[in-house]
C-alpha positions in Angstrom: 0.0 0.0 0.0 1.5 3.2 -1.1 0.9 6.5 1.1 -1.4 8.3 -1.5 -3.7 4.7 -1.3 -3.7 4.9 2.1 -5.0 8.2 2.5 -7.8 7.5 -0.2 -8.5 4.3 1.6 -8.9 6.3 5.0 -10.7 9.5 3.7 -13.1 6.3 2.2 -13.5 5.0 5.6 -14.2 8.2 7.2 -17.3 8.4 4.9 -18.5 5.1 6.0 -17.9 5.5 9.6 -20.4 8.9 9.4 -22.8 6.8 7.1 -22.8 4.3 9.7 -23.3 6.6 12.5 -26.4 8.0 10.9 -27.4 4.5 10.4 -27.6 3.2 13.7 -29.0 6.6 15.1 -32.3 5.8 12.7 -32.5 2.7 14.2 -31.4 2.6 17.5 -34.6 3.3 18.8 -36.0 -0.2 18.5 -32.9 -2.0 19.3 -31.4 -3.5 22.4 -27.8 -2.0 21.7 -25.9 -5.2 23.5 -27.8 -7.1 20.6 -26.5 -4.6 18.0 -22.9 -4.8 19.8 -22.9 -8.4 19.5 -24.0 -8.6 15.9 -21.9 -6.0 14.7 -18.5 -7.4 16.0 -19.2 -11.2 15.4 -20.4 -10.4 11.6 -16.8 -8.8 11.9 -14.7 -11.5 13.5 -16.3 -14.3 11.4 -15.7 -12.6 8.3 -12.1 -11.4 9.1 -11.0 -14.7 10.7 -12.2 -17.1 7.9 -10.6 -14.4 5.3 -6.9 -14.9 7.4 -7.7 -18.0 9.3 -4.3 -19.3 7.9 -2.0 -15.8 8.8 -3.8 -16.6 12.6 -1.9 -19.9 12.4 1.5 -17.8 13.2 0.0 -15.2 15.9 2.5 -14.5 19.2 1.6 -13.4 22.7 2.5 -10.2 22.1 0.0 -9.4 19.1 -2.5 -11.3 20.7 -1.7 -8.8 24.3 -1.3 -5.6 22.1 -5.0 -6.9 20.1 -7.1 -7.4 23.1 -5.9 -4.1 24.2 -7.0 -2.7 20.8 -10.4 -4.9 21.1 -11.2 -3.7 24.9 -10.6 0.2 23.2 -12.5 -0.6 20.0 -15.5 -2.0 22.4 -15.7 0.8 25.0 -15.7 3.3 22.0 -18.5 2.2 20.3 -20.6 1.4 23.6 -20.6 4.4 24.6 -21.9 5.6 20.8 -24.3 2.8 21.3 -25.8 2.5 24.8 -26.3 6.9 25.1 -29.0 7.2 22.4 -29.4 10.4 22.9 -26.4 11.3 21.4 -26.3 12.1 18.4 -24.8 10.8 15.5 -23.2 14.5 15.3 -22.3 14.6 18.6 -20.5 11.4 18.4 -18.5 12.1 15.4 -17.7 15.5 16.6 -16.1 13.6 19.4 -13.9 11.5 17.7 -13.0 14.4 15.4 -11.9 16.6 18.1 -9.7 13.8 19.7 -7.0 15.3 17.1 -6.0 17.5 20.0 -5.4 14.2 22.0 -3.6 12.1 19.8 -1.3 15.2 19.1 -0.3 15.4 22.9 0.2 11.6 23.3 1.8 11.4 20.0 4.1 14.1 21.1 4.9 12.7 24.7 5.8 9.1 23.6 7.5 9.8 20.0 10.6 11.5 19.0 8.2 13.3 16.5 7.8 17.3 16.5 4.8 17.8 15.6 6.1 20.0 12.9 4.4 23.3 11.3 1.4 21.7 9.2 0.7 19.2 11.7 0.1 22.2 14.1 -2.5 24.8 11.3 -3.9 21.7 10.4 -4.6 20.9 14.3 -6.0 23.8 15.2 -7.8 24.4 12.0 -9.3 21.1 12.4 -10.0 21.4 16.0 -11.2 25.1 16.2 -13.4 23.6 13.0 -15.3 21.1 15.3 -15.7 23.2 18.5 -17.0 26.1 16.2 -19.9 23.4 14.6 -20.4 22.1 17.9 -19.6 23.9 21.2 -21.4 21.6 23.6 -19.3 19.1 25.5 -20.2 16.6 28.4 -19.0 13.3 30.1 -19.7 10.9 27.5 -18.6 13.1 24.7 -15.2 13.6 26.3 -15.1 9.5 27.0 -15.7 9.5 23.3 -12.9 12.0 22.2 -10.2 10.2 24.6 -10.7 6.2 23.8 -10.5 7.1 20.1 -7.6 8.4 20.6 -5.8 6.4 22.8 -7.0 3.8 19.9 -5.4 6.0 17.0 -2.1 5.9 18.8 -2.0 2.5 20.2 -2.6 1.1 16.9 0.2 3.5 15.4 2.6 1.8 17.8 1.6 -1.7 17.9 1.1 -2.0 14.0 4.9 -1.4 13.2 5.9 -5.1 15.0 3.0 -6.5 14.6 0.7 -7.7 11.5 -2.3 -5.7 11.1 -4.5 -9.3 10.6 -4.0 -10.3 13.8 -4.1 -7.0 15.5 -8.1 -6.5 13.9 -8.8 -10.6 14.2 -7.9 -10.5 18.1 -9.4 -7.3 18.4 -12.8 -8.0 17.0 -12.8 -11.8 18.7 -12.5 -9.9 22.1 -15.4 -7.4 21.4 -17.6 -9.9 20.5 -16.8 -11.6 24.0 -17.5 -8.3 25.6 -20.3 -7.6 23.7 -22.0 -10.8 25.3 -21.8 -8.9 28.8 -24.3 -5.9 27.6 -27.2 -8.2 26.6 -30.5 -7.0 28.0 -32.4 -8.3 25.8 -36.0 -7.4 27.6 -38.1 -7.3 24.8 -36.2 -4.8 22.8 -34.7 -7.0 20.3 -34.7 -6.4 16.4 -37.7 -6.6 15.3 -37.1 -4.7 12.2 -35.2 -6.0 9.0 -33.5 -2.8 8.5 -31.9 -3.0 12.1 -30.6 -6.5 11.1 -29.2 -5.1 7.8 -28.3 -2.3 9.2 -25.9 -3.8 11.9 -24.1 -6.4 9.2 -23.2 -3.9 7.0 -21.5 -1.8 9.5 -20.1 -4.8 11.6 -18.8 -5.8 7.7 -17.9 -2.8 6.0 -17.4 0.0 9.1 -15.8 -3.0 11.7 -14.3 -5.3 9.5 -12.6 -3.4 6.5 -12.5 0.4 8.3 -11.0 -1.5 11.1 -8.4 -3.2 9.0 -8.2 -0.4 6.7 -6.9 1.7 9.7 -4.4 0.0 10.9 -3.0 -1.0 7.6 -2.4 2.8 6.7 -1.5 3.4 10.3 2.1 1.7 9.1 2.3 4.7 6.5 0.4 7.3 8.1 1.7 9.1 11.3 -1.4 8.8 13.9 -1.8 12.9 13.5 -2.3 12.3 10.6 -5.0 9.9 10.7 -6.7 11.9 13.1 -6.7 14.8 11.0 -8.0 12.9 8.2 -10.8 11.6 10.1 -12.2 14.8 11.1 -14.0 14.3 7.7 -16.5 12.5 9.4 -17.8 16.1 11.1 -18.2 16.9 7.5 -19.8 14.0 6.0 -22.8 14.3 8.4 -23.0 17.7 8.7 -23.6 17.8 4.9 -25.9 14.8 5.7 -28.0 16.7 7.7 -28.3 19.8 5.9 -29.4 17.7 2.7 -32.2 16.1 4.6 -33.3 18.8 7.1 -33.6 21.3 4.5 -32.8 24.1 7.0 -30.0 26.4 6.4 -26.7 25.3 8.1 -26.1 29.0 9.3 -23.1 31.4 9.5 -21.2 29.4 12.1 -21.5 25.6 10.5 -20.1 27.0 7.2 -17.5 28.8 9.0 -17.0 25.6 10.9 -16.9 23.1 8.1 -14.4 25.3 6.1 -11.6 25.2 9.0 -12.1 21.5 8.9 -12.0 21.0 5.4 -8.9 23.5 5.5 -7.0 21.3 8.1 -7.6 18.7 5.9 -6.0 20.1 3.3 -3.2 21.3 5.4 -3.0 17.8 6.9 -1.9 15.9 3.7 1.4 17.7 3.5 2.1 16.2 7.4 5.6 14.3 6.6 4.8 10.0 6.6 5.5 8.5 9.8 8.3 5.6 9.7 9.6 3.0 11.8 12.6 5.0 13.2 10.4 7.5 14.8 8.0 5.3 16.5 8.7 4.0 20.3 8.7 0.6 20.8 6.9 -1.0 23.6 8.5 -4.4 24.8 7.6 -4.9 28.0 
């Protein structure tokens, strides 16, 4: 995978991370969300693990540690999405969009990386971009912003010993198993087909490849970054919900989205990340 495909592949992800987002919020109302938990990773594991059930063959302790790590992250993150319905699917990408400002500071405490100038417009572009769209902050939204990206940056460390197959294999296997512990399945199952479809594509397609997809281009990408390209999503549903609302988005979203789509921009001249540059964590 070449740098330019991985930053295509990720901008592509983005789109389907917001898509699903808005997704599940249309149909999260008649679901039990440890059913939709459950669903969603397992759709992901099985499909993953019969795709590279022969690469599992040669997994070591240490990917299998650094993936339940990865899984535990990858499970809290999209519980708390799930389980707080009234969140919104704008909300909840705003969160993981401002995390930027996170991964920057753990980035920059565990590497040997300055940040360098474009990393720091397009972080505050980006960031002042999301807080201008979306000022309101609470518990759950902060939760949000810091599991992604403690995720980012784990991934950025543990994908350069490690193969990103059995980082996403061990990773979805163990938030399946987790998922199993949010069951409450009191008569608020999934009735309707579109939940059902709903929650295989995006255990397939937003799990499965985004997941994999991530951690690939996390061997090219520095984690900024990544985080700076995924502040896309803030866009993607914004223009979502200007489409379909039919209300105009107002001085301050436009304002908003063009800092975010101008860190962007700013983003993709951020120098690759490579091997030399990234700590290693042995124990």
């Amino acid at each position: 995978m070449t740098e330019s495909r991985a930053i295509l592949l990720v901008i592509v992800v983005a789109f389907l991370w917001a898509a699903a987002a808005l997704a599940a919020q249309a149909v999260a109302s008649g679901v039990d969300p440890g059913l939709f938990l459950l669903v969603e990773f397992m759709v992901a594991y099985l499909a993953l693990g019969v795709i590279y059930r022969s690469r599992m063959r040669s997994l070591g302790f240490k990917p299998a540690l650094q993936g339940i790590l990865l899984g535990v992250l990858l499970f809290i993150l999209h519980y708390l999405v799930l389980s707080h319905q009234e969140i919104s699917p704008f909300v909840a990408i705003n969160s993981m969009s401002l995390s930027i400002i996170v991964i920057a500071i753990l980035w920059a405490a565990i590497s040997r990386e300055g940040l360098g100038i474009w990393a720091g417009v397009s972080i505050i572009m980006c960031a002042a971009g999301v807080y201008v769209v979306n000022p309101m902050y609470d518990f759950v939204f902060l939760a949000i912003l810091v599991v992604f990206a403690f995720h980012v940056v784990f991934t950025a460390i543990f994908v350069r010993h490690s193969a990103p197959e059995h980082l996403v294999v061990v990773q979805t296997a163990v938030a399946t198993i987790l998922s199993i512990t949010t069951l409450h399945l009191d008569g608020k199952a999934m009735a309707n087909m579109w939940a059902w479809v709903v929650c295989v594509l995006t255990g397939l397609l937003g799990v499965a490849w985004g997941v994999l997809v991530q951690t690939r281009a996390q061997r090219l990408l520095s984690p900024i970054k990544i985080g700076v390209l995924f502040t896309l999503q803030s866009v993607v549903v914004i223009g979502f919900l200007g489409l379909t609302s039919g209300t105009d988005l107002g001085h301050r979203t436009i304002i908003g989205v063009t800092l975010i789509v101008s860190g962007i921009v700013a983003g993709l001249k951020i120098n690759s990340t490579s091997r030399e540059t990234v700590p290693r964590i042995d124990g």
